[in-house]
HTML snippet that shows the backbone in 3Dmol.js (N, CA, C, O; Angstrom):
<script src="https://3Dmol.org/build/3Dmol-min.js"></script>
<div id="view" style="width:600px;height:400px;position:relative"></div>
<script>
const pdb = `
ATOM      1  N   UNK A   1     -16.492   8.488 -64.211  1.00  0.00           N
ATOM      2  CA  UNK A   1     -17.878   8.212 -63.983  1.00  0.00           C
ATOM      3  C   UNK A   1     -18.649   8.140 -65.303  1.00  0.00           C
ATOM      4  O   UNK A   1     -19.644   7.421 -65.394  1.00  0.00           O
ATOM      5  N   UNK A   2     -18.135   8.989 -66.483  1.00  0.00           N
ATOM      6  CA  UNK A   2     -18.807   8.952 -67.404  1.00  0.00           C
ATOM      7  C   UNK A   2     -18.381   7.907 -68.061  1.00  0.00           C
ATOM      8  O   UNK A   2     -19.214   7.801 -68.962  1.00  0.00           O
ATOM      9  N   UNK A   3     -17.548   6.988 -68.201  1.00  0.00           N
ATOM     10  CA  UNK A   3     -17.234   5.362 -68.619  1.00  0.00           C
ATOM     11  C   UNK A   3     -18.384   4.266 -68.371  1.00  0.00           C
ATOM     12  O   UNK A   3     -18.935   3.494 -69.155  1.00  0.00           O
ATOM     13  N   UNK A   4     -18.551   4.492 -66.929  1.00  0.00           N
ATOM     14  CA  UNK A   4     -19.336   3.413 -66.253  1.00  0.00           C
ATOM     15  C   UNK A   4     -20.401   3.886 -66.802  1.00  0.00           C
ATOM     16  O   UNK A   4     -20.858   3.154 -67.681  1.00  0.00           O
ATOM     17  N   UNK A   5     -21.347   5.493 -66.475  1.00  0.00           N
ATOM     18  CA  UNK A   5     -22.847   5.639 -67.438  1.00  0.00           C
ATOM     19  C   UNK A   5     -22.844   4.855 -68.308  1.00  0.00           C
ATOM     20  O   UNK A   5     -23.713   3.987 -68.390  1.00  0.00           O
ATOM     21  N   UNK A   6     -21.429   5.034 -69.544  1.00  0.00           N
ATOM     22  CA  UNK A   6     -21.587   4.619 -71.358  1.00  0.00           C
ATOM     23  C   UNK A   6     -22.311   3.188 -71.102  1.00  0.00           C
ATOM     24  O   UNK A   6     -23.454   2.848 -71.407  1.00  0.00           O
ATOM     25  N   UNK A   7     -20.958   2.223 -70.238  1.00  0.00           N
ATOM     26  CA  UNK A   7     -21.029   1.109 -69.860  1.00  0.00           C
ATOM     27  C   UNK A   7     -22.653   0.473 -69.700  1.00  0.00           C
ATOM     28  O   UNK A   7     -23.217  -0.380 -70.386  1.00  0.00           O
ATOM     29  N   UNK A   8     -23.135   1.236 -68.533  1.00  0.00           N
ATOM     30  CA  UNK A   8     -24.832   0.910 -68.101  1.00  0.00           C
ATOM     31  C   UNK A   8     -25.675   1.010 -69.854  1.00  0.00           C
ATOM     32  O   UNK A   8     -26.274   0.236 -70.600  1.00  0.00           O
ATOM     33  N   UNK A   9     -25.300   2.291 -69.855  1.00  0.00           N
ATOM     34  CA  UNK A   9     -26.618   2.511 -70.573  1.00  0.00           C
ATOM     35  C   UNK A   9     -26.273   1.303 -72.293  1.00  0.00           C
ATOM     36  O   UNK A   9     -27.193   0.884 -72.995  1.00  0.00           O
ATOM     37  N   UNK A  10     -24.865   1.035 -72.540  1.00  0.00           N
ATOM     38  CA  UNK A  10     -24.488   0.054 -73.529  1.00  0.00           C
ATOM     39  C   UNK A  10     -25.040  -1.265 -73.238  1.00  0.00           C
ATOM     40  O   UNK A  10     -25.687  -1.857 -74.102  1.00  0.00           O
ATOM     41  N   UNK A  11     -24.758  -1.946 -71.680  1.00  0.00           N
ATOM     42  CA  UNK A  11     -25.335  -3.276 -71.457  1.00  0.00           C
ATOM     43  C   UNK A  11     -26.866  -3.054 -71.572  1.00  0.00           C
ATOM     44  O   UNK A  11     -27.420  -3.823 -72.359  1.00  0.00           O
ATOM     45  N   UNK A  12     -27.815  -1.970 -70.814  1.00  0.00           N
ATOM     46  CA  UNK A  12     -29.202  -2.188 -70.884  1.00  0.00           C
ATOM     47  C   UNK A  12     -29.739  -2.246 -72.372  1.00  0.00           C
ATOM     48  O   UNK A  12     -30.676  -2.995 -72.646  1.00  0.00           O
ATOM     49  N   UNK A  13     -29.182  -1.510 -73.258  1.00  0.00           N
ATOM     50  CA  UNK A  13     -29.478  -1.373 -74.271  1.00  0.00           C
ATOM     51  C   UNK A  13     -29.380  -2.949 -75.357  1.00  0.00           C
ATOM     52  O   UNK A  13     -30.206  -3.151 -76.247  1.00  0.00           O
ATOM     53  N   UNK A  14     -28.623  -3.585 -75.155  1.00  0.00           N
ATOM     54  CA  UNK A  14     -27.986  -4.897 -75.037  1.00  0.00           C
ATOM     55  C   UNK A  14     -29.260  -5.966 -74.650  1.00  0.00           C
ATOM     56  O   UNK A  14     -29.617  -6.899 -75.370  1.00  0.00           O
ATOM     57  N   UNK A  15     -29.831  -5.613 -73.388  1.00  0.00           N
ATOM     58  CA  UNK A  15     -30.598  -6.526 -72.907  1.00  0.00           C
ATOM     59  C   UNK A  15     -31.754  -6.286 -73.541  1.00  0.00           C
ATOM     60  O   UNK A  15     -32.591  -7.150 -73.803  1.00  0.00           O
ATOM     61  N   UNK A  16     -31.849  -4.913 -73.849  1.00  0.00           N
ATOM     62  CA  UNK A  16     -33.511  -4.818 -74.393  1.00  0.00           C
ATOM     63  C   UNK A  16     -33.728  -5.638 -75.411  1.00  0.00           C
ATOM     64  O   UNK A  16     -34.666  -6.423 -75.547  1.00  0.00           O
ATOM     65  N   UNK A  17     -31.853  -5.212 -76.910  1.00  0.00           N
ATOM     66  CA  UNK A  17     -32.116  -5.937 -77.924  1.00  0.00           C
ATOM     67  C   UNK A  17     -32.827  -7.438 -77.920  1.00  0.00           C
ATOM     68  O   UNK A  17     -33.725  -7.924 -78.608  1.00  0.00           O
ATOM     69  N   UNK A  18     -31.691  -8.156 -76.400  1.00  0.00           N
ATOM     70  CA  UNK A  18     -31.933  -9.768 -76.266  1.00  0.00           C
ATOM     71  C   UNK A  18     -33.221 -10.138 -76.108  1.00  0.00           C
ATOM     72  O   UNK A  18     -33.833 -11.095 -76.581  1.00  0.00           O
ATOM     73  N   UNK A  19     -33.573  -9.238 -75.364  1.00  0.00           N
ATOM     74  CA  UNK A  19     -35.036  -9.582 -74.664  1.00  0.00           C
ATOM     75  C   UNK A  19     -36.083  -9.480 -76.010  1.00  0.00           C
ATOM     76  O   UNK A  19     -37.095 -10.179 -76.056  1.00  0.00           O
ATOM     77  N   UNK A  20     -35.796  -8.728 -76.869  1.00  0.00           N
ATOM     78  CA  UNK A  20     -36.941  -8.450 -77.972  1.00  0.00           C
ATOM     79  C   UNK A  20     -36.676  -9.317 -78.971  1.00  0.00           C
ATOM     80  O   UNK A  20     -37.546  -9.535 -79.814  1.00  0.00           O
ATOM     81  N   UNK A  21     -35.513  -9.907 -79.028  1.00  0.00           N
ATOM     82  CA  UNK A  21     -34.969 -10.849 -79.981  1.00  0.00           C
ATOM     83  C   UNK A  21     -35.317 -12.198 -79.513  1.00  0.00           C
ATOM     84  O   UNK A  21     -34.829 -13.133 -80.148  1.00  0.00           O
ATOM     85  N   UNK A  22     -35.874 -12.389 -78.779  1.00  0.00           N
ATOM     86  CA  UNK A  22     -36.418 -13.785 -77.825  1.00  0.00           C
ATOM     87  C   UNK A  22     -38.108 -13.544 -77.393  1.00  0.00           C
ATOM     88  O   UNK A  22     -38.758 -14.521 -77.021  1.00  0.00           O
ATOM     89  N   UNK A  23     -38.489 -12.731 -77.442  1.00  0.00           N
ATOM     90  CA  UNK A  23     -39.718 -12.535 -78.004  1.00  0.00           C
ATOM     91  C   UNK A  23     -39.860 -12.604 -79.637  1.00  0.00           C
ATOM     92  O   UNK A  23     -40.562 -13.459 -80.177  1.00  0.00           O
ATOM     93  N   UNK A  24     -39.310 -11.868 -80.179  1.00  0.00           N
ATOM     94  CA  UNK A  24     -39.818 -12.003 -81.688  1.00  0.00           C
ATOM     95  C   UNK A  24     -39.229 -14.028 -81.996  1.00  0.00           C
ATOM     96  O   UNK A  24     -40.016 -14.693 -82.671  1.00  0.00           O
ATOM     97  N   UNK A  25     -38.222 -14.589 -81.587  1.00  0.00           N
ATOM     98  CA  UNK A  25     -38.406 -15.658 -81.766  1.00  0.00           C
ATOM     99  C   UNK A  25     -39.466 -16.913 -81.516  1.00  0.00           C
ATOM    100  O   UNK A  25     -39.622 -17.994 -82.084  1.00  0.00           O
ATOM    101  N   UNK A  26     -40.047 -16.332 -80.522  1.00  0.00           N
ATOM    102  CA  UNK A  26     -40.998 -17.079 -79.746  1.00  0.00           C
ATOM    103  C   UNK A  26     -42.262 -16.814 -80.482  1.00  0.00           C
ATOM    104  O   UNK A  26     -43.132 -17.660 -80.277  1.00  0.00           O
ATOM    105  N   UNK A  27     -42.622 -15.695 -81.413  1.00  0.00           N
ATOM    106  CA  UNK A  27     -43.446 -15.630 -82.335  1.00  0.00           C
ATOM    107  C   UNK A  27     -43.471 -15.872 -83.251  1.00  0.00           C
ATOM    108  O   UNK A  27     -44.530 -16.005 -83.865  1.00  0.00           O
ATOM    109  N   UNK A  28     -42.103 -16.072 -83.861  1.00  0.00           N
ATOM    110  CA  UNK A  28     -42.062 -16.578 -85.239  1.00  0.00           C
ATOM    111  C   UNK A  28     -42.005 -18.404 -85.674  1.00  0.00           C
ATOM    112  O   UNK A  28     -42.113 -19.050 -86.716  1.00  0.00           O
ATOM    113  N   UNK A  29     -41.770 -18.725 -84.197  1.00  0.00           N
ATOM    114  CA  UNK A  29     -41.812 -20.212 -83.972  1.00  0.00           C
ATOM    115  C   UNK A  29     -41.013 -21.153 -83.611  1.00  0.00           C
ATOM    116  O   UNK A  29     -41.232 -22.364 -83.586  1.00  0.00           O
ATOM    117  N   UNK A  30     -39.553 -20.259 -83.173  1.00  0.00           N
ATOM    118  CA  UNK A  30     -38.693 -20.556 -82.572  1.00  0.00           C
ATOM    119  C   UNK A  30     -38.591 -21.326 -81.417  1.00  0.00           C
ATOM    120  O   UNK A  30     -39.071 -20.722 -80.458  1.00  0.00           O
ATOM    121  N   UNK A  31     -38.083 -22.598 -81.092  1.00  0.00           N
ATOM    122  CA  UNK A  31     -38.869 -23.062 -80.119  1.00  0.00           C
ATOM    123  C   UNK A  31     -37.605 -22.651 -78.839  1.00  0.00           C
ATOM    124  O   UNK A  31     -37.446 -23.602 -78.074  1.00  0.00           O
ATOM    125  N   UNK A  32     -36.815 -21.559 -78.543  1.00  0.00           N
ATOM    126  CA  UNK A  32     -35.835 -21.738 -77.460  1.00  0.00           C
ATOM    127  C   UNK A  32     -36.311 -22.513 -75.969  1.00  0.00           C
ATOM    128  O   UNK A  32     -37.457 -22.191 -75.657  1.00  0.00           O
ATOM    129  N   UNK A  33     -35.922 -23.072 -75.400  1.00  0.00           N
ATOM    130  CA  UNK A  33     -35.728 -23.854 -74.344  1.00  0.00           C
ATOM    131  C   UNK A  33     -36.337 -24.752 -74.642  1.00  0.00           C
ATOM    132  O   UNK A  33     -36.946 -25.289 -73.717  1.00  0.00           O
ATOM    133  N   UNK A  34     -36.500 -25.423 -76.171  1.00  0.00           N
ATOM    134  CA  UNK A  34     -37.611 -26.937 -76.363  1.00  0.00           C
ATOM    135  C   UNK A  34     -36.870 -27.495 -77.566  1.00  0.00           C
ATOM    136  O   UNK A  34     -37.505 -28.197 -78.353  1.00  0.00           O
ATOM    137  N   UNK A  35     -35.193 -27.170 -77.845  1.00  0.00           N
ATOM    138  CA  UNK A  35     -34.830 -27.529 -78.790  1.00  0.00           C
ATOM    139  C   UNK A  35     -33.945 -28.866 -78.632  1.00  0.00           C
ATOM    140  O   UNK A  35     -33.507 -29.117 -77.509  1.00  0.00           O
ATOM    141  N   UNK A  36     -33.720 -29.550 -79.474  1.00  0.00           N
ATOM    142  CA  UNK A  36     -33.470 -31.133 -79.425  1.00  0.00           C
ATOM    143  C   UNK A  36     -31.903 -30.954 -78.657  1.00  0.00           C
ATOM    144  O   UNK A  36     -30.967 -30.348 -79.178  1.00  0.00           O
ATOM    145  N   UNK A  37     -31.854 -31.710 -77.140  1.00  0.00           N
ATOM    146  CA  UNK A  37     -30.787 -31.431 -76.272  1.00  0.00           C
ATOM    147  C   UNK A  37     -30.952 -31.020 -75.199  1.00  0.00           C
ATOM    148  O   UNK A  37     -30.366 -31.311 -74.156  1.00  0.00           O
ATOM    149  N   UNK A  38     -32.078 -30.043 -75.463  1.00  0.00           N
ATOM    150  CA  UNK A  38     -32.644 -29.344 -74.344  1.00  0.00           C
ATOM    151  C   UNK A  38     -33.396 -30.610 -72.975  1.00  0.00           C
ATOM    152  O   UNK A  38     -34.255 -31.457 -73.221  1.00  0.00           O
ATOM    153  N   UNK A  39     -32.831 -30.393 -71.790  1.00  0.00           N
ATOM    154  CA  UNK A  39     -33.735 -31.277 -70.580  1.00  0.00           C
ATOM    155  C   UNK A  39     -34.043 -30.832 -69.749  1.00  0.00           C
ATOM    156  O   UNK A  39     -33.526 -30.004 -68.999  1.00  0.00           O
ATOM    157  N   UNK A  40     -35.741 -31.762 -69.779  1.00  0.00           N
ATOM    158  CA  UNK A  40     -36.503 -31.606 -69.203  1.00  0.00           C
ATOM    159  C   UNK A  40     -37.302 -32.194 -68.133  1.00  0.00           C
ATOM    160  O   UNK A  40     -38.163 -32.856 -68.713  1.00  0.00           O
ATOM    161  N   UNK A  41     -37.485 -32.310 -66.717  1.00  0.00           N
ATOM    162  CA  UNK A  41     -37.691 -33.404 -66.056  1.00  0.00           C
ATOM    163  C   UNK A  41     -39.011 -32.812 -65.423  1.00  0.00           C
ATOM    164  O   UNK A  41     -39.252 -31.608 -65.331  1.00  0.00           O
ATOM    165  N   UNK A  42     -39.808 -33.816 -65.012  1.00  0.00           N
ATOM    166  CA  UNK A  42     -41.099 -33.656 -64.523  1.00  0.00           C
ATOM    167  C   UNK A  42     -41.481 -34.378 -63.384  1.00  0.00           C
ATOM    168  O   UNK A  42     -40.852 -35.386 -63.061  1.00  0.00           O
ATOM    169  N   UNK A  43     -42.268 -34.049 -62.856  1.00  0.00           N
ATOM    170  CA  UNK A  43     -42.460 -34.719 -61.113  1.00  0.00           C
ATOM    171  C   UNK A  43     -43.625 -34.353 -60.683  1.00  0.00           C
ATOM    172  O   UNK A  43     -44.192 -33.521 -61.391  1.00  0.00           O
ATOM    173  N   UNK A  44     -44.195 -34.723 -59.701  1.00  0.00           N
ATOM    174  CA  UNK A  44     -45.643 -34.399 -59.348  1.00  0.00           C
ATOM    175  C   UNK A  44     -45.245 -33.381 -58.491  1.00  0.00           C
ATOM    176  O   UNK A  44     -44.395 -33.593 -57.625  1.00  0.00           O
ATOM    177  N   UNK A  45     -45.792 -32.255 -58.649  1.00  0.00           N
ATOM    178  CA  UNK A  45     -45.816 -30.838 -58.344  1.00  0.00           C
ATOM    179  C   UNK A  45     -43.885 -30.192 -58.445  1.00  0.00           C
ATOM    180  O   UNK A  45     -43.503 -29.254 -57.745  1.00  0.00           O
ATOM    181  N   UNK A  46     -43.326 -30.639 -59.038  1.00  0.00           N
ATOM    182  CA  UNK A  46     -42.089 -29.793 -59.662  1.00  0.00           C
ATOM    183  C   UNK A  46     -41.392 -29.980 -60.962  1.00  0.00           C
ATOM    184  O   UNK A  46     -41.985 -30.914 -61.503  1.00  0.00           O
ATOM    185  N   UNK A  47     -40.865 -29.753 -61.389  1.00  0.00           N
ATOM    186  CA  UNK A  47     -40.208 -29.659 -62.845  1.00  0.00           C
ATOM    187  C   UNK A  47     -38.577 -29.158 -62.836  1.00  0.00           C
ATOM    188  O   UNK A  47     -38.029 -28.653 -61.856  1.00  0.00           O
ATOM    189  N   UNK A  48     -38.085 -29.353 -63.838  1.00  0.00           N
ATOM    190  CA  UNK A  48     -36.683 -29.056 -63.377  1.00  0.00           C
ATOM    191  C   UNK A  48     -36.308 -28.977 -65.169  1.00  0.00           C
ATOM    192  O   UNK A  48     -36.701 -29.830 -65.964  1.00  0.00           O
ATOM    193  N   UNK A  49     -35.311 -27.525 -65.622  1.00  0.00           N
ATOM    194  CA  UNK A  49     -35.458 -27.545 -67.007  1.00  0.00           C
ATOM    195  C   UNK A  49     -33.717 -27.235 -66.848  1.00  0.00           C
ATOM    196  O   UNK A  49     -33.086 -26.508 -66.081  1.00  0.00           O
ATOM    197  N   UNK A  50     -33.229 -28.319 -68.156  1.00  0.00           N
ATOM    198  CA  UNK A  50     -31.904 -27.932 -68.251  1.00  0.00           C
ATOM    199  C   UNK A  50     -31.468 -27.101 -69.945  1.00  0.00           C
ATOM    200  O   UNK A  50     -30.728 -27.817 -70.619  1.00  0.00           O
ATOM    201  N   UNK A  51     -31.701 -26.284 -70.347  1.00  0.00           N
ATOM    202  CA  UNK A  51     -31.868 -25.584 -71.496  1.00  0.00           C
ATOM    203  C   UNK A  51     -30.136 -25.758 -71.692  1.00  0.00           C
ATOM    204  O   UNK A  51     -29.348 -24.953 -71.194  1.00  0.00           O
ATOM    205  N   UNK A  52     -29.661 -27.089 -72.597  1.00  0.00           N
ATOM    206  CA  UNK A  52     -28.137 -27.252 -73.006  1.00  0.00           C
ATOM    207  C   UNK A  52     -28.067 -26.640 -74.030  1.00  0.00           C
ATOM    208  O   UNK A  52     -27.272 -25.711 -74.174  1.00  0.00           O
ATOM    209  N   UNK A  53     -28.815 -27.004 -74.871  1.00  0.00           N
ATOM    210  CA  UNK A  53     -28.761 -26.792 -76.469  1.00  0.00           C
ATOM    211  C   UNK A  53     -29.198 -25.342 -77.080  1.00  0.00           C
ATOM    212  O   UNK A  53     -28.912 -24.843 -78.169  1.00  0.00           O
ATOM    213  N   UNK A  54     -30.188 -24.714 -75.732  1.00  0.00           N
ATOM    214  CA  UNK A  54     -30.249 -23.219 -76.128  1.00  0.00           C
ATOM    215  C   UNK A  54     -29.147 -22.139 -75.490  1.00  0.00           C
ATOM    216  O   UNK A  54     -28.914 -21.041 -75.995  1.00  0.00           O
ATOM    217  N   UNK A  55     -28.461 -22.702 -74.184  1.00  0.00           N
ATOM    218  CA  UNK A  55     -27.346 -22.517 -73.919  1.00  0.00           C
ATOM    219  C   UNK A  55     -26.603 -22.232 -75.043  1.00  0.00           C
ATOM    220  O   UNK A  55     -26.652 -21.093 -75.508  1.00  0.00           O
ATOM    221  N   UNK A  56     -25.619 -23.465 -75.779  1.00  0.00           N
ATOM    222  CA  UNK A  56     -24.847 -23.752 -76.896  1.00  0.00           C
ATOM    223  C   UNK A  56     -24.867 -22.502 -78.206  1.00  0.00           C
ATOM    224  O   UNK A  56     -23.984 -21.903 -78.820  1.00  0.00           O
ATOM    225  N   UNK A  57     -26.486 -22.498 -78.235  1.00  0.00           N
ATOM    226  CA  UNK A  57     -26.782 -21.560 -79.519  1.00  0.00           C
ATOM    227  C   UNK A  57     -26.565 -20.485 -78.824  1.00  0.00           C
ATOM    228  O   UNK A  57     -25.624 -19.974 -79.432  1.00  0.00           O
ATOM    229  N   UNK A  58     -26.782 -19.898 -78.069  1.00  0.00           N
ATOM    230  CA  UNK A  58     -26.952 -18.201 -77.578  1.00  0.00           C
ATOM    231  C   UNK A  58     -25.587 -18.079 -77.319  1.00  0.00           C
ATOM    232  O   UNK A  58     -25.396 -16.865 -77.245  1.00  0.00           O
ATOM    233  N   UNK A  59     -24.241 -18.824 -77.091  1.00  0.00           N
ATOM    234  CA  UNK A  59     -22.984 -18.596 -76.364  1.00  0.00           C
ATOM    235  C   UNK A  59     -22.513 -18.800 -77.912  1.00  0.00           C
ATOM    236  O   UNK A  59     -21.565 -18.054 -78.155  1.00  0.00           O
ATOM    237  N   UNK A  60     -22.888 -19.565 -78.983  1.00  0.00           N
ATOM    238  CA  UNK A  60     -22.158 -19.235 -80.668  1.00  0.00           C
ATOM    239  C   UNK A  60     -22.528 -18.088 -81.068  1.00  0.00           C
ATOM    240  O   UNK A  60     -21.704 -17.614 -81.850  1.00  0.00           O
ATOM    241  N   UNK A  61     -23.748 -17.174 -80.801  1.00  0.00           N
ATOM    242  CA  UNK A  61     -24.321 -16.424 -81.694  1.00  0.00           C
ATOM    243  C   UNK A  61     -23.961 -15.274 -81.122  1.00  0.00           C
ATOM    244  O   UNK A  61     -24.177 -14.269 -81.798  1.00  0.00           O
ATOM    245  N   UNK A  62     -23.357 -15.095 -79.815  1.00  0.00           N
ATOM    246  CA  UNK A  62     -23.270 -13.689 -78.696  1.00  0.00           C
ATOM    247  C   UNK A  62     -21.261 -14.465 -79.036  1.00  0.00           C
ATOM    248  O   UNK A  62     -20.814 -13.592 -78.292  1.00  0.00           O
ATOM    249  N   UNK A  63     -20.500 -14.924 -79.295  1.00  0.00           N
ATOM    250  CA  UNK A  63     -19.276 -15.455 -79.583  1.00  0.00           C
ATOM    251  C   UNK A  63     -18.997 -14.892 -80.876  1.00  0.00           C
ATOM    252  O   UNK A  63     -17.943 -14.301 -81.111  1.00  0.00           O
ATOM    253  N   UNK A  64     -20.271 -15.124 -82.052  1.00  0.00           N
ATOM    254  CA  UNK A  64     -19.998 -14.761 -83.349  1.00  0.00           C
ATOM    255  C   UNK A  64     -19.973 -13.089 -83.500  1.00  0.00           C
ATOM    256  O   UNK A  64     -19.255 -12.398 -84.222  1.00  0.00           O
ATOM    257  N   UNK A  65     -20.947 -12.723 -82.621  1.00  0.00           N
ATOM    258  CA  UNK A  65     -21.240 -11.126 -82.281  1.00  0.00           C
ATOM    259  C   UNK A  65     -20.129 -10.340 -81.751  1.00  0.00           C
ATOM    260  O   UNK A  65     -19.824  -9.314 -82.360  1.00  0.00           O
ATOM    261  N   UNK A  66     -19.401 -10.716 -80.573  1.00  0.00           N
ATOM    262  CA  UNK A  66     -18.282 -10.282 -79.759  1.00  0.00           C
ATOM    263  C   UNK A  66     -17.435  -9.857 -80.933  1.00  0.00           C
ATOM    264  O   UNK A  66     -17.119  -8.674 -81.054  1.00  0.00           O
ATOM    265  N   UNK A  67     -17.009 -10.884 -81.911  1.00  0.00           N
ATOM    266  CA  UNK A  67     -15.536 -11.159 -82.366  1.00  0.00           C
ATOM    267  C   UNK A  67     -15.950  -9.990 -83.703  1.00  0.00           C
ATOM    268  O   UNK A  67     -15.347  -8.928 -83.860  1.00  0.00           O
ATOM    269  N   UNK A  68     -17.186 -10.507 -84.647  1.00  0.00           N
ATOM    270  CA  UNK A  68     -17.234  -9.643 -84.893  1.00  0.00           C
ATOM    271  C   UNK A  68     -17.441  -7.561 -84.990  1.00  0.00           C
ATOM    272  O   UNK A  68     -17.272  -6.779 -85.926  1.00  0.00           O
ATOM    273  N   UNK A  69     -17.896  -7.336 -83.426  1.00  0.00           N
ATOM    274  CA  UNK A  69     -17.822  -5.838 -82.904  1.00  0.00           C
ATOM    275  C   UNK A  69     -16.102  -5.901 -82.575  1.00  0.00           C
ATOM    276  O   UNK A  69     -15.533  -4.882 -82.965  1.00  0.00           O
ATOM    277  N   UNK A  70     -15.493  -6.591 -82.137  1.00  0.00           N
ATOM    278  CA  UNK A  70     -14.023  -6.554 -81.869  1.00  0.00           C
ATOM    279  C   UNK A  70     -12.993  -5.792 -83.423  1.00  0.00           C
ATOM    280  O   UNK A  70     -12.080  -4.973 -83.526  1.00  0.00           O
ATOM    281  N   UNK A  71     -13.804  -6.640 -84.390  1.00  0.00           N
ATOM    282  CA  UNK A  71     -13.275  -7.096 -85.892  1.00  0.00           C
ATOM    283  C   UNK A  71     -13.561  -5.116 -86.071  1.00  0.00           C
ATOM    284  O   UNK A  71     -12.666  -4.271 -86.108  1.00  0.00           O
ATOM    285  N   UNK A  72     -14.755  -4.920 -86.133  1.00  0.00           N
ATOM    286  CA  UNK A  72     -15.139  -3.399 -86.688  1.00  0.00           C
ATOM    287  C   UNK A  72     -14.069  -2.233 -85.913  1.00  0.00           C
ATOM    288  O   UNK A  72     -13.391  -1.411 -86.530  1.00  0.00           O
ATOM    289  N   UNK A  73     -14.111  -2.397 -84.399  1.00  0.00           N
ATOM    290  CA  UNK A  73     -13.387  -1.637 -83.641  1.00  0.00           C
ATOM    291  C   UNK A  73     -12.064  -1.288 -84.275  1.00  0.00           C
ATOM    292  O   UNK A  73     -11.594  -0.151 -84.249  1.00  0.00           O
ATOM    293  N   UNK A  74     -11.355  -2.574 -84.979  1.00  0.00           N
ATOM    294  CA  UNK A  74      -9.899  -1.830 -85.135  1.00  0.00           C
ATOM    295  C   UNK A  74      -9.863  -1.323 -86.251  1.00  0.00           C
ATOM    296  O   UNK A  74      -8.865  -0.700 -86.615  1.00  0.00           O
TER     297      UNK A  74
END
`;
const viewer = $3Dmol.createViewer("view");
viewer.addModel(pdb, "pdb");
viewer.setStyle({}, {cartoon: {color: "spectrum"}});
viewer.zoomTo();
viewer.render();
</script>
């Protein structure tokens, strides 16, 4: 039981970083979900957003992160 706590309290801790790291981008001028790739469709009263290209970046940069916490571990 005390695995799974570590587990929780490791992912929330995780999300807070993401979450504050995507705010501070969004202030510094980062444009996530408006970057060139990114689609966007519009319609009279709906919208429809396909975020590829911020996809792409967040799955290299959480890829570059993994391998390197893997790298420290051994």
């Amino acid at each position: 039981m005390q695995d799974l706590g570590r587990l929780l309290l490791g992912a929330g801790f995780l999300l807070c970083v993401l979450g504050a790291a995507v705010l501070l981008f969004g202030r510094i001028g980062v444009p996530l979900g408006r970057l060139p790739g990114d689609m966007n469709w519009r319609g009279k009263g709906w919208s429809v957003s396909f975020p590829l290209m911020t996809s792409i970046l967040f799955s290299v940069v959480l890829s570059l992160l993994f391998y390197l916490f893997g790298r420290m571990r051994r």
